[in-house]
PyMOL Python script that loads the backbone (N, CA, C, O; Angstrom):
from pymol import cmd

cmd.read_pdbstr("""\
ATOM      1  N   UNK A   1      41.207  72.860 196.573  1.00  0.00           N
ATOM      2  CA  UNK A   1      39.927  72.164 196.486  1.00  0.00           C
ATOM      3  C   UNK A   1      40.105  70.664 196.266  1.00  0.00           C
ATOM      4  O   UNK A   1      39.480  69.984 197.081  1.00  0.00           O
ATOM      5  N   UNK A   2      40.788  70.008 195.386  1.00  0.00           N
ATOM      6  CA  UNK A   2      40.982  68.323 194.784  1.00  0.00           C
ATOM      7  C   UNK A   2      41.824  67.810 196.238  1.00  0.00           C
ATOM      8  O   UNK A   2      41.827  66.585 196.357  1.00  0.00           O
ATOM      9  N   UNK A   3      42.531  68.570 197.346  1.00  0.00           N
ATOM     10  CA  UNK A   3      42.843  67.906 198.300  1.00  0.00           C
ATOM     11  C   UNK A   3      42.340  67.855 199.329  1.00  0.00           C
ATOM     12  O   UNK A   3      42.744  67.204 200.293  1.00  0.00           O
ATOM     13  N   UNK A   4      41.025  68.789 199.254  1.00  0.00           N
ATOM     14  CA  UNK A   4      39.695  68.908 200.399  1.00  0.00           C
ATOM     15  C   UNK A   4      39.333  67.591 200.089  1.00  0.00           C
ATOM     16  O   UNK A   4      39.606  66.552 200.691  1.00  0.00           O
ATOM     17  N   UNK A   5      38.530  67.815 198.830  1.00  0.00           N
ATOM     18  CA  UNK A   5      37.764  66.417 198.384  1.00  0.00           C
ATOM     19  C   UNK A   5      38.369  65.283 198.287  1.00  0.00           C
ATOM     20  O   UNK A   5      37.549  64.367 198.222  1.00  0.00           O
ATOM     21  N   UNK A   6      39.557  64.901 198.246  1.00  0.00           N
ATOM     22  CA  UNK A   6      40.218  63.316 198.622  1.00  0.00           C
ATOM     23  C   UNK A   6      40.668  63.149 200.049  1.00  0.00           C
ATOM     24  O   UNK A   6      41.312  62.216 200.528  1.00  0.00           O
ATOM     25  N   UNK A   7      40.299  64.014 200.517  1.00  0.00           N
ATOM     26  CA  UNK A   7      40.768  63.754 202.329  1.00  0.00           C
ATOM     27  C   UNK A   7      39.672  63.715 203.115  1.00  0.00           C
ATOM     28  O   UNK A   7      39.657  63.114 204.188  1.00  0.00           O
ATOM     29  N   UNK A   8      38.504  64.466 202.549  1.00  0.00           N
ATOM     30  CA  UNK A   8      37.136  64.218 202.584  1.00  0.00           C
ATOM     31  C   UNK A   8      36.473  62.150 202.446  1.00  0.00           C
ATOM     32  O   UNK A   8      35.906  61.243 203.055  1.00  0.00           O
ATOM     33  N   UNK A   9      37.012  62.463 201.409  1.00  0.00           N
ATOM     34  CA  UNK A   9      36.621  60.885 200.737  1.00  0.00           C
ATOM     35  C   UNK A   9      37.331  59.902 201.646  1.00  0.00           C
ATOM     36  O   UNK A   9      36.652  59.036 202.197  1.00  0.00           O
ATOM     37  N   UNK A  10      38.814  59.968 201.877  1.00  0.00           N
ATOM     38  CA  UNK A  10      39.644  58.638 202.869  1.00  0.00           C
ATOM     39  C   UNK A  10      38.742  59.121 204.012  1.00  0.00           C
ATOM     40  O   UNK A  10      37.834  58.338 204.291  1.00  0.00           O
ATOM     41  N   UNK A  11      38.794  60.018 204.583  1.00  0.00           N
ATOM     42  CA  UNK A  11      38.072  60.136 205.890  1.00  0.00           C
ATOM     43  C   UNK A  11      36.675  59.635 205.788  1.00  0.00           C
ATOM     44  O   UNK A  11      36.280  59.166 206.856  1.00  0.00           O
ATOM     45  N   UNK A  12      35.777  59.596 204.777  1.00  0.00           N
ATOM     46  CA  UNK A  12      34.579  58.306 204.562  1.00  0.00           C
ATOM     47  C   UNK A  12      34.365  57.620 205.085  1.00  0.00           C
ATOM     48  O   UNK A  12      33.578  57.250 205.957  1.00  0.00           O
ATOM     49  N   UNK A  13      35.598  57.189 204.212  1.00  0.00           N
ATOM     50  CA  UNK A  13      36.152  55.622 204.036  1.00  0.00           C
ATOM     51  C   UNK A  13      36.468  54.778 205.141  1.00  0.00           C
ATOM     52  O   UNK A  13      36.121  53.603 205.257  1.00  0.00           O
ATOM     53  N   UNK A  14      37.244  55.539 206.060  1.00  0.00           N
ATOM     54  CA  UNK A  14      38.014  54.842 207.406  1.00  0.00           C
ATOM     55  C   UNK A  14      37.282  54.260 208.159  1.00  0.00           C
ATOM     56  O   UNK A  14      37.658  53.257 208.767  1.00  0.00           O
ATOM     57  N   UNK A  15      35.880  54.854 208.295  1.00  0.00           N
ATOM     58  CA  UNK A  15      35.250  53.932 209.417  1.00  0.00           C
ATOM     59  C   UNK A  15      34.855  52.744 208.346  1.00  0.00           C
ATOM     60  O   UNK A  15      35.528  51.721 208.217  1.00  0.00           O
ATOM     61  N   UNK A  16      33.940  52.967 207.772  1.00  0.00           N
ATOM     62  CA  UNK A  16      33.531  51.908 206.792  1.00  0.00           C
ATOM     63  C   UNK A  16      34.533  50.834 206.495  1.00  0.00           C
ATOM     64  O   UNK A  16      33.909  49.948 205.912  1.00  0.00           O
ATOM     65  N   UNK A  17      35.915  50.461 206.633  1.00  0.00           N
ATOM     66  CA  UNK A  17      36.565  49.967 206.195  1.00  0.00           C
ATOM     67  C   UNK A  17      37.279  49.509 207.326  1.00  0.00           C
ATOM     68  O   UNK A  17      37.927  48.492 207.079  1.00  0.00           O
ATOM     69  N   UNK A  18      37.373  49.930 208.499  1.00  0.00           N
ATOM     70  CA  UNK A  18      37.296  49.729 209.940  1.00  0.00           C
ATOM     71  C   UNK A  18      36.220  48.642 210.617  1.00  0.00           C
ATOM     72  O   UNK A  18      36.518  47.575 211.154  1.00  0.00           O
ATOM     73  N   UNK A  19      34.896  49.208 210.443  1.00  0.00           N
ATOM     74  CA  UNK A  19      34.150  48.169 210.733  1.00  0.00           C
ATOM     75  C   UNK A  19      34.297  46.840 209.975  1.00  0.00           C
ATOM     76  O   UNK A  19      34.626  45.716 210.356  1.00  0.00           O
ATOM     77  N   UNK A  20      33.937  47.347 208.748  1.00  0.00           N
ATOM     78  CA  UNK A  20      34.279  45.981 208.102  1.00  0.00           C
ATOM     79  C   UNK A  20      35.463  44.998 208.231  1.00  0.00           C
ATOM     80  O   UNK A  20      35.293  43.833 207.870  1.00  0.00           O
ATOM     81  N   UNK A  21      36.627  45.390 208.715  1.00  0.00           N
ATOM     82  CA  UNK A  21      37.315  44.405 209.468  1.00  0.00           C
ATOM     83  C   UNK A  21      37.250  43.850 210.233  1.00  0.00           C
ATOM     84  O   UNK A  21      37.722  42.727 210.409  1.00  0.00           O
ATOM     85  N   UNK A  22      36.386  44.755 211.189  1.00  0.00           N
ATOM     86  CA  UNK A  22      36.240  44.324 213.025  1.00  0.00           C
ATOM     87  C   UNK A  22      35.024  42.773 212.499  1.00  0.00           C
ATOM     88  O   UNK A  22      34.812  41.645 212.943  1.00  0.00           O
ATOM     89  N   UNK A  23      34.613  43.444 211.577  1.00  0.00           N
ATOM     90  CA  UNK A  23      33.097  43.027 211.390  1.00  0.00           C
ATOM     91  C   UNK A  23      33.916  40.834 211.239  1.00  0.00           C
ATOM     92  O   UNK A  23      33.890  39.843 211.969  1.00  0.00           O
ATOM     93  N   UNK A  24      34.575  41.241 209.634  1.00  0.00           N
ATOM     94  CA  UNK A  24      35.145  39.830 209.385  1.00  0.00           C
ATOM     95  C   UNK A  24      36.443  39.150 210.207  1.00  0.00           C
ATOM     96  O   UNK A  24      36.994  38.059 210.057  1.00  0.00           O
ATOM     97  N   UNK A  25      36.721  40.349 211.218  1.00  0.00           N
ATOM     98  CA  UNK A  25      37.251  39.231 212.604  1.00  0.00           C
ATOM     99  C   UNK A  25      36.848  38.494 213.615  1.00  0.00           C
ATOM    100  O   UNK A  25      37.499  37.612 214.175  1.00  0.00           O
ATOM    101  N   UNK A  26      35.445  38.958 213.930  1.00  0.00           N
ATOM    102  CA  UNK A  26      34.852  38.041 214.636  1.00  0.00           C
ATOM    103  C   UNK A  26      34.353  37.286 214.061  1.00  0.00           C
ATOM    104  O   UNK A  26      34.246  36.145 214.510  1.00  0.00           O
ATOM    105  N   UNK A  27      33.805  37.674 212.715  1.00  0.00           N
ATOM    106  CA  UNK A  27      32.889  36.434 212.091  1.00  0.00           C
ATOM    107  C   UNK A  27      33.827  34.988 211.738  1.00  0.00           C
ATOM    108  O   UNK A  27      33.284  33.887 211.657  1.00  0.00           O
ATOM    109  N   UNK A  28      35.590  35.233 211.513  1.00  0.00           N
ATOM    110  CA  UNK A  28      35.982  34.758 211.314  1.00  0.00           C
ATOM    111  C   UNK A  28      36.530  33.963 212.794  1.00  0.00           C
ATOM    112  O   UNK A  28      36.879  32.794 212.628  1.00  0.00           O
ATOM    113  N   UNK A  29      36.613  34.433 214.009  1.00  0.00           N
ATOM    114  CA  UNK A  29      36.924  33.744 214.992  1.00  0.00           C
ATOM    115  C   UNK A  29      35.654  32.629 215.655  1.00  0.00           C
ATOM    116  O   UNK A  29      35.748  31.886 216.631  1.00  0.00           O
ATOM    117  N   UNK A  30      34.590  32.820 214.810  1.00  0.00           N
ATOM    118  CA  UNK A  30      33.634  32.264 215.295  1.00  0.00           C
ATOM    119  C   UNK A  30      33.299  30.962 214.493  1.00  0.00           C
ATOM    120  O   UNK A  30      32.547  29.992 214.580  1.00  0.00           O
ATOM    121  N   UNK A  31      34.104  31.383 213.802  1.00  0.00           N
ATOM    122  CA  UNK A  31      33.842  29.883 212.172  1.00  0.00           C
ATOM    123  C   UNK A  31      34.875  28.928 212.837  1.00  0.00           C
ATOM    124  O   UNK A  31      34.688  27.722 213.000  1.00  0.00           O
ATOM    125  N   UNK A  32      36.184  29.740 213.263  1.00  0.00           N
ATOM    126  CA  UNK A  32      37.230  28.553 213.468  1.00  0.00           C
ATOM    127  C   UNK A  32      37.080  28.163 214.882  1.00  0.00           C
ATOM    128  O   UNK A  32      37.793  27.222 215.230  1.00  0.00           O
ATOM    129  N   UNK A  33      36.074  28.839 216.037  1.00  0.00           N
ATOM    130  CA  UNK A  33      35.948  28.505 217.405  1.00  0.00           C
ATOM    131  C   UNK A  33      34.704  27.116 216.990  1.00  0.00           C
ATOM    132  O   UNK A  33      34.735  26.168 217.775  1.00  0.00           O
ATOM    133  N   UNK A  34      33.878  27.044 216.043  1.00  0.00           N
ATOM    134  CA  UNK A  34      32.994  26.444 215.742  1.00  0.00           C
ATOM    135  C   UNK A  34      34.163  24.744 215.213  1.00  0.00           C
ATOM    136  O   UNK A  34      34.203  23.633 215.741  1.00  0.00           O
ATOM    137  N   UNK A  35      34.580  25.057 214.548  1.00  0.00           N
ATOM    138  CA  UNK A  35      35.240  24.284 213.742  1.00  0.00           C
ATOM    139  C   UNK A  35      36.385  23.276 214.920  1.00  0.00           C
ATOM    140  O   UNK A  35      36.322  22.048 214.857  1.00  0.00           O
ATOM    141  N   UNK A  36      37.105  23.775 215.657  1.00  0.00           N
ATOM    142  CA  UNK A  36      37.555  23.036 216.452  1.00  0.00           C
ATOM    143  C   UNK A  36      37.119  22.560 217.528  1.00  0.00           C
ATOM    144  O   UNK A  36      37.662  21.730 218.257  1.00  0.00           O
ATOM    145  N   UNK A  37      35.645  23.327 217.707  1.00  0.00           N
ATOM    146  CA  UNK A  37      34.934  22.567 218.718  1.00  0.00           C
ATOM    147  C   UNK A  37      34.138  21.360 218.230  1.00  0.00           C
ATOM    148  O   UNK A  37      33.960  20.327 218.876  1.00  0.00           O
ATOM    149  N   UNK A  38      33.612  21.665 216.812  1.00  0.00           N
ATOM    150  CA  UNK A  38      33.243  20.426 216.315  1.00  0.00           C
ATOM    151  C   UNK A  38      34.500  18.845 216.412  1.00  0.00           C
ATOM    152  O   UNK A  38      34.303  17.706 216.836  1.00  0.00           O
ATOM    153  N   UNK A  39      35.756  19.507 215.797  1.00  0.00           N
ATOM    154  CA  UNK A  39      37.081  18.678 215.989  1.00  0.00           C
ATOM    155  C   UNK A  39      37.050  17.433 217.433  1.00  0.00           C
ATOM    156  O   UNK A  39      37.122  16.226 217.663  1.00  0.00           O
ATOM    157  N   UNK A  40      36.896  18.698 218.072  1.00  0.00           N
ATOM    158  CA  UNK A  40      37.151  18.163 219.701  1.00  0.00           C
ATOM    159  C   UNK A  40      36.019  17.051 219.949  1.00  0.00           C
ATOM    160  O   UNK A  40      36.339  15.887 220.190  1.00  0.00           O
ATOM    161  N   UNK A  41      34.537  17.508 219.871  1.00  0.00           N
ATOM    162  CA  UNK A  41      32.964  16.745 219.908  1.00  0.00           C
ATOM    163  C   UNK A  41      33.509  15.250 219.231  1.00  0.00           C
ATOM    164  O   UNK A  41      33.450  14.237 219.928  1.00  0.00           O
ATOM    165  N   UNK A  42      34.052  15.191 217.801  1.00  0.00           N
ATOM    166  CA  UNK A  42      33.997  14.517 216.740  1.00  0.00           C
ATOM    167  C   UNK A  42      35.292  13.194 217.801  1.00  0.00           C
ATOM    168  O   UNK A  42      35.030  12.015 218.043  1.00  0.00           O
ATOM    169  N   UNK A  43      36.246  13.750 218.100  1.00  0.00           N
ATOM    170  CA  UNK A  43      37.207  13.033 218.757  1.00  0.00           C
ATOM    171  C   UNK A  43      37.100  12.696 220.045  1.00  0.00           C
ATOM    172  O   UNK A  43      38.074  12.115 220.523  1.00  0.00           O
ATOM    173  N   UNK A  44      36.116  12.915 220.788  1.00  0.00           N
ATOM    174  CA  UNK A  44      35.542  12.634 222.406  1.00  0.00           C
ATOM    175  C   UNK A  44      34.260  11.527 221.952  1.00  0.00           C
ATOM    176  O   UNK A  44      33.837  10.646 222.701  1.00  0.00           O
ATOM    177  N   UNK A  45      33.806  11.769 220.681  1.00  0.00           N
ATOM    178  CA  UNK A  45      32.617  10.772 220.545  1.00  0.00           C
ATOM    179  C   UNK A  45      33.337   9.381 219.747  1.00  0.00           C
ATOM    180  O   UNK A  45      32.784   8.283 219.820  1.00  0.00           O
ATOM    181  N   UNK A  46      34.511   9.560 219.057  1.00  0.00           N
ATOM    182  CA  UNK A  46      35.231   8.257 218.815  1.00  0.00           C
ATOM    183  C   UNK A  46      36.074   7.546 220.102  1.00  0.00           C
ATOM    184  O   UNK A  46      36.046   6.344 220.367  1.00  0.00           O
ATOM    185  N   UNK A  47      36.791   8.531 220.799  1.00  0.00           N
ATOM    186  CA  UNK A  47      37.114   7.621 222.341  1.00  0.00           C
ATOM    187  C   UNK A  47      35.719   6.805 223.028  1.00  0.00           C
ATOM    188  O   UNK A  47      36.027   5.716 223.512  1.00  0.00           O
ATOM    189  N   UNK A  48      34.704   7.051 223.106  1.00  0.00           N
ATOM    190  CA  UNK A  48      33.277   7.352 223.643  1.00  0.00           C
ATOM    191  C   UNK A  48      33.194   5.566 222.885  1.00  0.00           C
ATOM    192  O   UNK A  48      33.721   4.563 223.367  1.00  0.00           O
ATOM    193  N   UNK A  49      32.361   5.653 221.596  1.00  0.00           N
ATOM    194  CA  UNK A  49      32.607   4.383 221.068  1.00  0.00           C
ATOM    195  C   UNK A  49      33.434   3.484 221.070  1.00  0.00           C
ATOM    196  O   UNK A  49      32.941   2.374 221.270  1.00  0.00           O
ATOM    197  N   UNK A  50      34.892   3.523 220.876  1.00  0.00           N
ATOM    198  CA  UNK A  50      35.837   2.804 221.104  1.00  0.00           C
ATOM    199  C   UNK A  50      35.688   2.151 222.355  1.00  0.00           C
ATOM    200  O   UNK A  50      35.735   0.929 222.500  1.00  0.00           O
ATOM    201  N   UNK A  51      35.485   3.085 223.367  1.00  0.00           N
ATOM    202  CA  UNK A  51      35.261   2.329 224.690  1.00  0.00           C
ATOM    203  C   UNK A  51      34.495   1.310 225.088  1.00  0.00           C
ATOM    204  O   UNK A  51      34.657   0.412 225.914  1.00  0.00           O
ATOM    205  N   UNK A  52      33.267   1.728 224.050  1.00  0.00           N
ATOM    206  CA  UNK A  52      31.795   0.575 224.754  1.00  0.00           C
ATOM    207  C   UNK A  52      32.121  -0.547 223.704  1.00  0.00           C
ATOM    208  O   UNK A  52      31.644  -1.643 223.998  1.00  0.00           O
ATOM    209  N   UNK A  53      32.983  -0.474 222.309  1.00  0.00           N
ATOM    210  CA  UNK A  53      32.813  -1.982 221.769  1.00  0.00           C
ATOM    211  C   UNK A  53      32.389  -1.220 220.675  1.00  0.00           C
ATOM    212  O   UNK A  53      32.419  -2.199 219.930  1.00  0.00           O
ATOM    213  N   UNK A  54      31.962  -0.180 219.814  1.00  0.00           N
ATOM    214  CA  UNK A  54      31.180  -0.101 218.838  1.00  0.00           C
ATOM    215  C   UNK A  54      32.257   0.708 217.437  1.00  0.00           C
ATOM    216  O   UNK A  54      33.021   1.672 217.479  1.00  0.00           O
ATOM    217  N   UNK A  55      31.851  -0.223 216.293  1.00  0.00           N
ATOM    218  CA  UNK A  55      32.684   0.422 215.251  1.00  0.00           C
ATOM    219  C   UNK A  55      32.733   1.744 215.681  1.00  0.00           C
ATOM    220  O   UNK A  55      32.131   2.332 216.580  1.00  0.00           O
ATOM    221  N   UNK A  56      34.216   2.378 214.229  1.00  0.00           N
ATOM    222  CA  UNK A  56      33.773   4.072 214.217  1.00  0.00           C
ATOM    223  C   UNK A  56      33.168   4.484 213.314  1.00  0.00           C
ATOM    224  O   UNK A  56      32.927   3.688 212.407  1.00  0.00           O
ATOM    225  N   UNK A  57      32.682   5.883 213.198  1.00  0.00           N
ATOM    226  CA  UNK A  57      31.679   6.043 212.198  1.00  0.00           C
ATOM    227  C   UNK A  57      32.490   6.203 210.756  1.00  0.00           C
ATOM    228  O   UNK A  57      33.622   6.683 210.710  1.00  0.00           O
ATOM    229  N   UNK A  58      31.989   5.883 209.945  1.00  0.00           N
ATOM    230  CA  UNK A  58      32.292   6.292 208.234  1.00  0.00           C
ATOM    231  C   UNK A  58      32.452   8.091 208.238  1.00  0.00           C
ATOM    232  O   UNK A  58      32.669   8.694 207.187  1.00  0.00           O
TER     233      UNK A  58
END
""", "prot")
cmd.dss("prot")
cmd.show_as("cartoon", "prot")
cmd.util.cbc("prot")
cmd.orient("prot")
């Protein structure tokens, strides 16, 4: 019986703990796809200024 009910319980568990990975891998590929696209924006808009004559930003 105590090895029904703990194989019962991991088997729960697995998806729940499954998704939740899948879940904080995309959320996490989407923070750092965000983040270096900001990078990239941030460094195309200082070439951008530099070019026409105008300080860079603070």
């Amino acid at each position: 019986m105590p090895q029904e009910f703990w194989a019962n319980a991991v088997y729960s568990l697995i998806p729940t703990i499954v998704l939740g990975l899948v879940f904080w891998l995309i959320l996490r590929s989407v923070i750092h796809a965000d983040r270096r696209e900001r990078a990239v924006a941030a460094r195309i808009e200082a070439e951008e200024r530099a070019r026409i004559g105008l300080p860079p930003r603070s």
